[in-house]
Each structure stands twice: as structure tokens, then as C-alpha cells.
C-alpha positions as CSV (number, residue, x, y, z in Angstrom):
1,X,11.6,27.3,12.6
2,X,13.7,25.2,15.5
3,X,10.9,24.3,18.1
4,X,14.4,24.7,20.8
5,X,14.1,28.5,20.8
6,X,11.4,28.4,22.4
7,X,10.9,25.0,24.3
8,X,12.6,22.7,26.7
9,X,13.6,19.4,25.5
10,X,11.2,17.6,28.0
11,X,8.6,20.0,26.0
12,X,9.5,19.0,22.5
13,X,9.4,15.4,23.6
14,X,5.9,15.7,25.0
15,X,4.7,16.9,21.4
16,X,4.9,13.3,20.3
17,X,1.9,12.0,22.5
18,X,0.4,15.0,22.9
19,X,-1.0,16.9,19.6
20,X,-2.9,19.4,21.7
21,X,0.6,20.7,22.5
22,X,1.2,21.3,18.9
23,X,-1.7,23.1,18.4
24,X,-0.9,24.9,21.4
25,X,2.2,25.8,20.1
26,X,0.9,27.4,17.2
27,X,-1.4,29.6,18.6
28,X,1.9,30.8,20.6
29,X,3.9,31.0,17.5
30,X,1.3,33.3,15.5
31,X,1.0,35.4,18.5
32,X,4.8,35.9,19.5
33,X,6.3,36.1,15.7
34,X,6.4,38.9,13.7
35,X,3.6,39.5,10.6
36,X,4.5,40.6,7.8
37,X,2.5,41.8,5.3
38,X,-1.9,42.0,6.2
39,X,-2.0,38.9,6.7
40,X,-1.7,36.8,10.0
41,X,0.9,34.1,10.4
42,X,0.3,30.9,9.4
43,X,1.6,27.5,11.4
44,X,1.5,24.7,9.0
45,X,3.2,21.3,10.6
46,X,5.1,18.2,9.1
47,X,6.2,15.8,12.3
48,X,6.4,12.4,11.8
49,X,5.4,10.1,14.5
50,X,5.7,6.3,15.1
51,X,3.1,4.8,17.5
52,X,2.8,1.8,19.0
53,X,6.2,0.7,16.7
54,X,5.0,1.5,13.1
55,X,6.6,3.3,10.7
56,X,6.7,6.6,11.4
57,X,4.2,9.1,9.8
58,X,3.0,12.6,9.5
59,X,0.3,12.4,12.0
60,X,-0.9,16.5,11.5
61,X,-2.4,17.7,7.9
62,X,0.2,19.7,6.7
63,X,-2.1,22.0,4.7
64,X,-4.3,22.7,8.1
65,X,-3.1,26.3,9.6
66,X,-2.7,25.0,13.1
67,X,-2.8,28.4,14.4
68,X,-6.0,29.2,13.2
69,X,-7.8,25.9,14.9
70,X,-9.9,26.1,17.9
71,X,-9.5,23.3,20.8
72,X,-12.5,21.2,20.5
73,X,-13.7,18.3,22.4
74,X,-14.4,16.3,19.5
75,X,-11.5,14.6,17.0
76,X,-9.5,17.5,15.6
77,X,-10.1,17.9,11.7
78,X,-6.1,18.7,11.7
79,X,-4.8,15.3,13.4
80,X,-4.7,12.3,10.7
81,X,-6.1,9.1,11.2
82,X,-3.6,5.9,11.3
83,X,-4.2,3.0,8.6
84,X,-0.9,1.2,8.9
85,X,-1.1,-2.0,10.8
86,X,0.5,-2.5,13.7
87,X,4.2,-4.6,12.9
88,X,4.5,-8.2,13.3
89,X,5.4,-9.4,17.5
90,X,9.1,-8.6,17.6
91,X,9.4,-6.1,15.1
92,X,9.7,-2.6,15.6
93,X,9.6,0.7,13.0
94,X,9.5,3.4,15.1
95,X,13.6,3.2,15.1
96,X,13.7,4.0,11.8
97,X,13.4,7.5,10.7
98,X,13.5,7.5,7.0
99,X,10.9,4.2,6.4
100,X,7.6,5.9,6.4
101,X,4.6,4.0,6.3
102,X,1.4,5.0,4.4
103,X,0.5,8.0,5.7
104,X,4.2,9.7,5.2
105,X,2.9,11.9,2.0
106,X,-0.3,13.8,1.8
């Protein structure tokens, strides 16, 4: 699914700072969509992130149903926590798409 059907551009580049907009999403997504079959739809998500210049990273658990999660207060149990240092002074990851730090693969 292309997240520009059904969001603006300055939408889609919120997403990257702001997970609850994901989750968000998701819960728009099983609503809108089509089921098929008994069973309700089912919003899994892969989006790699880079912050504060690492390597980017899948920052969601991509086996989590995002459109089943409540909002909570508290750390969601769907957003993964970062280990990757942050780079050396000067040096910056977050360019580079395809060198995934740590936490690329589940």
C-alpha cells in the first residue's frame, strides 16, 4: 500500500517523528479498506528511520498489528527501542538508505 493515496506529503513526512501518526494511520486503514474474509484487516509496518544521524532502522515491530493497538500514555509495546550509538562528530548515516544499523532485521 502507497501511504500517497491517502496522505499529503507534509503528512507522510511527519510520520518520521511522529509514531503516533502511524498508529493513527492504521486504525484509519483497517476502518476505510475493504475485509475480506472474517477476519479484520491487519496493519503490519516496516519504515526505517534514522535519528539523530544513525543508520537508519525499522523503528515499529513489524509483527505488531498496528491497527489493533490502543494509544496509551505509557511507551508503546509496537515502537522499538534504539541501541546503535550515535555516529562519530562529523559523520552522518541518516543519508544513506540502504546501510542499516542494528536494528534493521527483526
Amino acid at each position: 500500500m502507497e501511504p500517497e493515496m491517502y496522505l499529503s506529503r507534509k503528512q507522510i513526512s511527519r510520520m518520521g517523528w511522529r509514531p503516533d501518526m502511524v498508529r493513527q494511520f492504521a486504525h484509519y486503514l483497517a476502518q476505510r479498506l475493504p475485509q475480506y474474509g472474517s477476519q479484520p484487516l491487519q496493519v503490519e509496518v516496516r519504515m526505517f528511520v534514522s535519528i539523530n544521524g544513525r543508520k537508519p532502522a525499522l523503528i515499529f515491530d513489524p509483527n505488531v498489528n498496528l491497527a489493533a493497538e490502543p494509544r496509551t500514555l505509557k511507551p508503546p509495546r509496537w515502537l522499538r527501542e534504539i541501541h546503535d550509538p550515535l555516529p562519530p562528530p562529523g559523520q552522518d548515516y541518516s543519508g544513506e538508505p540502504y546501510a542499516h544499523g542494528s536494528e534493521s532485521e527483526p
